[in-house]
Steps between C-alpha positions, in 0.01 A plus 500: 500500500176493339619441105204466347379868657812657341367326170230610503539882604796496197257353229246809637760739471628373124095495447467884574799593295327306189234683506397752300466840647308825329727764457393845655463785239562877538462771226611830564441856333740802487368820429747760478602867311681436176582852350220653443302203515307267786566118423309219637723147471411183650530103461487214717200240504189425764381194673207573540385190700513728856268800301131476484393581140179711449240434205529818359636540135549851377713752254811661683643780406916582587466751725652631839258635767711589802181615696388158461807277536391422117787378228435359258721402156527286197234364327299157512491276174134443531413841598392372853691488829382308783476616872698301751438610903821495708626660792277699743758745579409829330799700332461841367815656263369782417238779478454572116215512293526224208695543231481320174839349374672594205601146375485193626723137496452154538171351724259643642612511929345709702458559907232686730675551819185651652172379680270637236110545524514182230714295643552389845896461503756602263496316131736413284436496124591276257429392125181232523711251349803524714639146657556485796944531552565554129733796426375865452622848423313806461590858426390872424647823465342837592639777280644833573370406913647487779463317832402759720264629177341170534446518866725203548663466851895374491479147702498077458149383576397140474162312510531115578290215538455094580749329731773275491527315095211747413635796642605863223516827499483788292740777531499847417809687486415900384826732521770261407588343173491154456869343524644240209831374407772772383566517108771373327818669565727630182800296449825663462829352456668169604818497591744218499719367797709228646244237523201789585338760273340861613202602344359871536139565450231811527222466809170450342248735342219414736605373884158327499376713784761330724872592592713293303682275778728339278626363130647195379690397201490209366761332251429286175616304480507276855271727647717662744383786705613786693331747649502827681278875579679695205717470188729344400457168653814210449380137440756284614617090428477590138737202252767741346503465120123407489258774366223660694214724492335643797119654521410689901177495652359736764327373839254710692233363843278447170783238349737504223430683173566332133903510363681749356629464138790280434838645639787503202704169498822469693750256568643443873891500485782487739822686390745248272752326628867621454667402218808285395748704458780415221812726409604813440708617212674808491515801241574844439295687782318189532407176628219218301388331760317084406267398748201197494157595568390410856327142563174699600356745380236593788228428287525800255686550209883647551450849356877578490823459678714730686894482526736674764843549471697588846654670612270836395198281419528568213192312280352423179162334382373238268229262445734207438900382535733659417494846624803770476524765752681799397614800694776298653867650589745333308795373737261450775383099593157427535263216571108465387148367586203469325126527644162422300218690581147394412128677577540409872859618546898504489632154596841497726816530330674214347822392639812757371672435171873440425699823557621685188675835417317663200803677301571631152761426255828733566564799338764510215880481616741769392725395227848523523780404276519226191811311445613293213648169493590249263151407400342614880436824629524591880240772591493639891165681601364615843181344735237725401340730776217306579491125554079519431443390881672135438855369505673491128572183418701577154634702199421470162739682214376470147725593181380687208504421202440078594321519828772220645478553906689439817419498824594527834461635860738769524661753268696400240341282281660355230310435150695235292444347131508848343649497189829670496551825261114541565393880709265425778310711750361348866201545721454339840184390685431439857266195603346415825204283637293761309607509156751641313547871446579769294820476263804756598581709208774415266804388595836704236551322178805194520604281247621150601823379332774246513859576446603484145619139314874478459693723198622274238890581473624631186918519476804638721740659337801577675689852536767686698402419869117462399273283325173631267220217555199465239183327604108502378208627737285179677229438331286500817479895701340317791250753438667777597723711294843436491704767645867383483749224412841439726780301306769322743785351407658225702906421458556126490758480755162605703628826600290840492238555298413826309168633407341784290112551430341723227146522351606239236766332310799481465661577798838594604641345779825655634770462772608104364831434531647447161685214337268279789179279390180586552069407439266754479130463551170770555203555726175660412356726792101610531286640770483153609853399497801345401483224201688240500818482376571421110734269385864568515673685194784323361870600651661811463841623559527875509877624393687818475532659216805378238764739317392608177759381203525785234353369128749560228301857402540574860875398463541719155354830675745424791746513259427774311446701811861455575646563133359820585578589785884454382464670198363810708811422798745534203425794324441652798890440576598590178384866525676571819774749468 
């Protein structure tokens, strides 16, 4: 293989690419019906190293001459244009007589597309100190004409000279309107998703003379872009929780117009996470449910939390822990979870709380009866009607006056360290995981009391088969009025005993058995009871009664008595017949 031939055709080829190469210009004009207006529009540049300039300076005036193939617009700086040859090919665009423009824009360009008496081939005109490839517009505007009033023909027509690096053209477009990039669209609204945003816009004013093809938005920052043929348009691998603004260009076959306006700022967020859930505590109707805020929040704020209560779903809302739904049936169990909710969404539920049975306290129990003791009362009552949805756990009775208590499960309770000779009333409450409820009413009036202390014995004193016994009241009632005494007495051979009882003393005792021995003693008896006994009397012997001996004045009237009575027998003899 021939290396140094490969060498040396490579180091030809790499020579070619280095070297510089003369770019071929174009310039084009549009000419075209704007309302009620003919416009003339064109730019581009000329190499003019392919066109054969002519010595002639002169003084153009903008004008269009369709009979002539004559346009000509802008002005020249120096007031001269210079005459450049080019093509041979004759073009004629219209047949109208020349007409003067109305104003005119940038440099002085200008085309004869006619072999003219003049000239020998069709000219083009240019300012006399034009450079040769340097950029150049030119403009002019007829006013209140029209095309056809102009004798303008609808059609592209283009002159063009040199070959190769010096070849150009000039290009006349009449009838169609030149086509540039859209305008900017109008932004709308961003809106935030999971890791994406959609942004709405408004289609340009102007199209540019060119369907729109497409749009694309573009996100700052990171530059993102999305795009699409209408609005809205989503822009997607957005970094939830970072901010972003978005601007949307429009794209026609001309390019791609400037931006919008700045879109409003959003925030790219994915729903939370769930939260922790804690415990549930139950109330009257009710349940407060605790919870911890998720790990995650998506990338936006937690706006609130929602708690359901099942079943039912039952829920309740918050913006932080804890939260109490109401509404609940009491009696019925329930368990919760809790969901957070941010601008993207409703995360999934947390896992279920504890179950619980809201419930209220019970309603009052029904009273029934108050019994006194010896420093206690006994009071019995009934469940009241309604438990409050939970299980009662207990009774309550409360004295008045004091406030002492006693408690229990069941009916009766019984209330002790009252003080004895004292009147007291009773309530009773019912209690259950809820509370404690209303108080029953009043329980009747008692009085707890003792029985009365002992009598203190006074004398026996015998009589005829009976025995009166003397004694003092205790000094202690017990609280409770005395309401009798009962005085036995007890032979001391231990045989039968005899009692009597009265309201106080002394008492007679009867049916003993005279001439035998006996002890007396006395009870004291009150609503409570029997006291105890009081000491024993001293011993009595109850006897019959002895015959009476007469007393010497009893003796004298005996006597006398029977002096007379024989005195009367006697003279009652002696005045017999």
């Amino acid at each position: 293989m021939n290396f140094k031939k490969i060498f040396a055709i490579l180091a030809l080829m790499l020579a070619s690419l280095a070297l510089p190469k003369m770019a071929q210009a174009a310039f084009v004009m549009y000419v075209y019906q704007s309302g009620s207006d003919v416009v003339a529009s064109g730019s581009g540049s000329f190499n003019l190293a392919g066109a054969a300039p002519t010595n002639a300076l002169f003084l153009m005036t903008s004008e269009v001459t369709g009979n002539r193939a004559l346009l000509s617009t802008g002005t020249a700086s120096s007031g001269f244009i210079q005459q450049f040859q080019v093509s041979a090919t004759a073009l004629s665009f219209g047949a109208g007589a020349s007409t003067v423009v109305s104003t005119s824009s940038g440099s002085a360009v200008g085309v004869i597309g006619t072999n003219l008496n003049s000239w020998s081939r069709p000219t083009v005109l240019l300012p006399s100190d034009y450079v040769s490839n340097a950029p150049i517009s030119s403009g002019a505007t007829w006013t209140g004409r029209t095309l056809s009033g102009l004798g303008l023909t609808n059609g592209t027509y283009t002159w063009t000279w040199g070959t190769g690096a010096t070849a150009d053209s000039y290009t006349l477009i009449i009838g169609t309107a030149p086509t540039t990039a859209p305008g900017a669209p109008t932004i709308g609204s961003a809106t935030s998703g999971n890791g994406q945003a959609t942004v709405s816009f408004t289609a340009p004013t102007s199209n540019g003379g060119a369907a729109i093809t497409g749009y694309t938005v573009t996100s700052n920052p990171g530059g993102l872009t999305g795009t699409g043929t209408s609005s809205p348009i989503t822009v997607t691998g957005l970094t939830n929780g970072t901010a972003y603004t978005f601007t949307v260009t429009a794209t026609n076959s001309a390019g791609t117009g400037a931006a919008s306006a700045a879109s409003n700022s959003v925030t790219p967020a994915s729903a939370p996470g769930a939260p922790t859930i804690g415990s549930a505590t139950s109330g009257n109707g009710q349940a407060t449910v605790s919870f911890t805020a998720p790990t995650s929040n998506g990338g936006a704020a937690i706006t609130g939390y929602t708690v359901t209560c099942s079943p039912g779903g039952v829920t309740a809302t918050g913006t932080s822990s804890p939260i109490t739904v109401t509404g609940l049936t009491n009696g019925t169990a329930y368990s919760c979870s809790v969901t957070a909710t941010n601008s993207a969404g409703t995360s999934s539920a947390s896992a279920a709380s504890n179950t619980i049975t809201p419930a209220s306290a019970p309603a009052a129990p029904t009273i029934g009866s108050a019994i006194a003791g010896n420093g206690q009362a006994t009071v019995s009552f009934t469940a009241p009607t309604s438990n409050g949805g939970a299980a009662i756990t207990g009774y309550t009775v409360t004295c008045s006056p004091g406030g002492l208590t006693g408690t229990g499960t069941s009916s009766p309770i019984t209330v002790t360290g009252l003080t004895n000779g004292t009147a007291y009333t009773f309530t009773v409450t019912a209690t259950n995981s809820a509370g404690t409820g209303a108080a029953s009413a009043a329980s009747n009036s008692v009085t707890p009391a003792s029985a009365p202390g002992a009598p203190t014995i006074g004398s026996a004193t015998a009589g005829n088969g009976q025995a009166t016994v003397s004694f003092t009241a205790p000094t202690s009632t017990g609280g409770s009025a005395i309401t009798g005494y009962t005085a036995t007495c007890t032979s001391s051979d231990g045989g039968a005993t005899s009692t009597a009882t009265g309201a106080s003393s002394p008492l007679t005792v009867s049916g003993l058995t005279n001439a035998k021995s006996y002890t007396c003693a006395v009870v004291a008896t009150n609503s409570a009871g029997n006291s105890a006994l009081s000491s024993a009397s001293g011993t009595v012997i109850p006897q019959a009664a002895a015959e009476a001996i007469p007393t010497l004045s009893e003796w004298a009237m005996i006597y006398m008595a029977s002096l007379m009575a024989l005195f009367g027998f006697s003279r009652l003899r002696s005045r017999r017949p």
